[in-house]
C-alpha positions as CSV (number, residue, x, y, z in Angstrom):
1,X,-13.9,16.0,-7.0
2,X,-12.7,13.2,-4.8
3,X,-9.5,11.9,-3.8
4,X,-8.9,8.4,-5.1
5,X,-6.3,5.6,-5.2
6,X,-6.1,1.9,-6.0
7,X,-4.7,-0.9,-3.3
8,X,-4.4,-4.3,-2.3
9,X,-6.0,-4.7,0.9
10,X,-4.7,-6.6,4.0
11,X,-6.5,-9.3,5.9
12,X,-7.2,-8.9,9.6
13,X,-4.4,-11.3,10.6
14,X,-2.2,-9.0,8.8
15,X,-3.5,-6.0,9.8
16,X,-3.3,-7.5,13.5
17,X,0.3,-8.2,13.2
18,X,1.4,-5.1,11.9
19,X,-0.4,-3.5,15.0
20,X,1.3,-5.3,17.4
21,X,4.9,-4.4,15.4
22,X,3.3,-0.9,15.7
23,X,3.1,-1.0,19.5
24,X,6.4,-2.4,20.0
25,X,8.1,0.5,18.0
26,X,6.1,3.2,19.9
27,X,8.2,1.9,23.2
28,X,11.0,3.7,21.1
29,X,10.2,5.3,17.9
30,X,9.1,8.5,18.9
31,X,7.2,11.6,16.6
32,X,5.6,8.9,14.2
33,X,2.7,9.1,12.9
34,X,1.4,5.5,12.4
35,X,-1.2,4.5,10.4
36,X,-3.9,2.9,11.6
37,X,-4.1,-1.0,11.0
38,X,-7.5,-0.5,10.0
39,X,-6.8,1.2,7.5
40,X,-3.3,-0.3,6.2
41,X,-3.4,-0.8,2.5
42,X,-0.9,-1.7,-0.4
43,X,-1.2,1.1,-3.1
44,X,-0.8,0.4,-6.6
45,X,-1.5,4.0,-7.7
46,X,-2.2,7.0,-6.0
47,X,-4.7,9.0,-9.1
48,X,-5.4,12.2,-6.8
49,X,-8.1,14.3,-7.0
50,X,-10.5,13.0,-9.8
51,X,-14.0,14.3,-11.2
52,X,-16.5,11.6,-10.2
53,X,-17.7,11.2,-13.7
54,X,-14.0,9.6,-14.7
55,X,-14.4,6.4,-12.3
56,X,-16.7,4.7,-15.2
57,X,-13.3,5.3,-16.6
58,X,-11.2,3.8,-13.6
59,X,-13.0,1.0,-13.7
60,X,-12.7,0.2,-16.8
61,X,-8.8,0.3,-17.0
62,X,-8.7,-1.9,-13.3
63,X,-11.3,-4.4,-14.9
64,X,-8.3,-4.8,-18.0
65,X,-5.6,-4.7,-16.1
66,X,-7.4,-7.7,-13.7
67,X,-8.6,-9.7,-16.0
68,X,-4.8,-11.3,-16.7
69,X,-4.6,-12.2,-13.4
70,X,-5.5,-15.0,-10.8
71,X,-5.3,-14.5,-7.1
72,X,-2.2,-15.2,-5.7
73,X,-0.5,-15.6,-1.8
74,X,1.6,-12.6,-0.4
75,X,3.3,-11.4,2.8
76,X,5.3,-8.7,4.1
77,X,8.7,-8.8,5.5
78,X,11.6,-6.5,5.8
79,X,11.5,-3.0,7.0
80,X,13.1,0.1,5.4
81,X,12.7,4.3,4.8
82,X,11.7,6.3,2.7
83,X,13.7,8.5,0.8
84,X,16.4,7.4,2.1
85,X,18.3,6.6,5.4
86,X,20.1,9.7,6.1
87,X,17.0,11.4,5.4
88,X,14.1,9.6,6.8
89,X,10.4,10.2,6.2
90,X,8.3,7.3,5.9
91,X,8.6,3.9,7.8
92,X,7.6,0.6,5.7
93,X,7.6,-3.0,5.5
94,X,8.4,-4.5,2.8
95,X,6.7,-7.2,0.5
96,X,8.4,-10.8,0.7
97,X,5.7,-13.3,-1.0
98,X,3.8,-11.9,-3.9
99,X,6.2,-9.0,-5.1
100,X,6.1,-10.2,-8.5
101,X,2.8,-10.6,-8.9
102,X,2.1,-7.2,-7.1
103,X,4.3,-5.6,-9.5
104,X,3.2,-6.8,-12.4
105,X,-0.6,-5.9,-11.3
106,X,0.9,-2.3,-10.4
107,X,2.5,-2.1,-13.9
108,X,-0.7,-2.8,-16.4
109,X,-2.9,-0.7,-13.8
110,X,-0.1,2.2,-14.8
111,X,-0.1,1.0,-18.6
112,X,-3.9,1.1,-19.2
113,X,-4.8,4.2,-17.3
114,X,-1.9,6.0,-19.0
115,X,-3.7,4.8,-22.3
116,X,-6.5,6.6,-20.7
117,X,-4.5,10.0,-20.5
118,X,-3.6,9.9,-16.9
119,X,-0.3,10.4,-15.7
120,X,2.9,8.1,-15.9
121,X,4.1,7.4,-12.1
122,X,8.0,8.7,-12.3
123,X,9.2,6.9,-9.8
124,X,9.5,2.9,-9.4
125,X,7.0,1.2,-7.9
126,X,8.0,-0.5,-4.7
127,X,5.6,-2.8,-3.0
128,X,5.3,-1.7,0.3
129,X,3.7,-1.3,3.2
130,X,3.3,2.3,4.9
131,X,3.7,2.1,9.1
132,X,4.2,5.4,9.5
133,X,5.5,9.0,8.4
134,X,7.9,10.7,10.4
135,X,6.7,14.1,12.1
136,X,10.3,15.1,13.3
137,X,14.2,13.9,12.1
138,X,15.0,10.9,14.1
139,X,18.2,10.2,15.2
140,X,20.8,7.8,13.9
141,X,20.7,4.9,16.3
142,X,16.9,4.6,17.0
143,X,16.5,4.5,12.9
144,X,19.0,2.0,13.1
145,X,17.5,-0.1,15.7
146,X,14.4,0.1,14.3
147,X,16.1,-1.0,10.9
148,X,17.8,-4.1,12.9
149,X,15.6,-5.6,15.1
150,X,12.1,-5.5,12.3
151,X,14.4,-6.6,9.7
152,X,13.2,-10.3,10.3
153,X,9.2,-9.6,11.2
154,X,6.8,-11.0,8.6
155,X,3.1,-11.0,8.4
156,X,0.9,-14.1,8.1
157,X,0.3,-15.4,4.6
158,X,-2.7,-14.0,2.8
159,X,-4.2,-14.3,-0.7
160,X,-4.6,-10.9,-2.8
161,X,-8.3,-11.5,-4.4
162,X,-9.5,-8.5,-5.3
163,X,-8.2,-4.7,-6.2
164,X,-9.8,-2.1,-4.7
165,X,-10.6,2.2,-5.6
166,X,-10.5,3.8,-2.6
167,X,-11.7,7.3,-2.1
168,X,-9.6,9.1,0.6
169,X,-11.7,11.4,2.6
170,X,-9.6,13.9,5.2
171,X,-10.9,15.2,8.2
172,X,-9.7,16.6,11.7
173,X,-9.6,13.0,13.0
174,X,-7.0,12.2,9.8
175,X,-7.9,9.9,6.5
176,X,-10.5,7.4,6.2
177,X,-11.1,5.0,3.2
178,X,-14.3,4.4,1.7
179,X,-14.2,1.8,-1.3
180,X,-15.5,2.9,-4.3
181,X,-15.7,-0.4,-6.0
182,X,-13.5,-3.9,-6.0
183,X,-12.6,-6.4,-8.7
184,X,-12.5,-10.0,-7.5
185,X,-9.5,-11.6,-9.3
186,X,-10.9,-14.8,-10.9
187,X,-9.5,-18.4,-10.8
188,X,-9.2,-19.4,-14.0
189,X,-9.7,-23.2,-14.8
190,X,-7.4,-25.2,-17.3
């Protein structure tokens, strides 16, 4: 069995300015905790724990759903929670350039695997970017200042070429991300 999921990955100028947002929320967001920048990714869909035999299968469904789809320029900007604000779990930054595209990649990733007999997400999919969870209830006005004062930070522009399975391996020192396999998104020429 291995625990797998499929993501957009983020460049090292991205990954290097969502570390330094990071830092500057530790001064003050307390009882977080952050995910590494290293290992900062965009998930498309979370598939669980999987016999290894079925990624011939995954793979197949990603190589569909990319197919349809040139690479395209994205960023992140905004910050919000997860569920909700009166009851906060999980810090993110939002996607501002590319949430179309992201969605739409997202979306025939979902349709072609489901044709596959794996499960239909029930929630929405949100492009987003997780910063951190949080271990303990934070209060009103730190969430709120956290809310304010990130609600302007965006990420350098990057270009989404490829979708990537990720097997998520957990150990005492937390998660780390092995890629399975990637699909470079092809320019297509008119």
């Amino acid at each position: 069995m291995m625990r797998l999921f499929i993501a957009l990955k983020l460049s090292k100028e991205q990954q290097h300015a969502v570390g330094v947002m990071q830092s500057r929320l530790k001064d003050y967001v307390k009882g977080v905790k952050w995910v590494r920048p290293e290992n900062m990714h965009l998930t498309l869909k979370f598939l669980g724990e999987i016999d290894s035999y079925n990624v011939g299968l995954i793979k197949e469904a990603l190589e569909k759903a990319a197919i349809t789809f040139e690479p395209y320029q994205y960023a992140f900007r905004g910050t919000g929670v997860f569920p909700h604000p009166g009851k906060p779990r999980v810090l993110w930054l939002g996607m501002q350039k590319g949430r179309k595209e992201t969605a739409e990649i997202a979306e025939k990733v979902e349709s072609h695997l489901t044709e596959m007999g794996y499960a239909k997400e029930s929630r929405e999919f949100y492009p987003h970017l997780t910063l951190g969870r949080l271990r303990n209830p934070i209060e009103k006005q730190v969430l709120n200042r956290f809310l304010e004062e990130e609600k302007n930070f965006t990420t350098p522009l990057a270009e989404v070429d490829e979708i990537v399975l990720y097997q998520s391996i957990l150990d005492s020192n937390g998660a780390r991300y092995k890629e399975i396999f990637k699909l470079i998104l092809q320019k297509r020429y008119t």
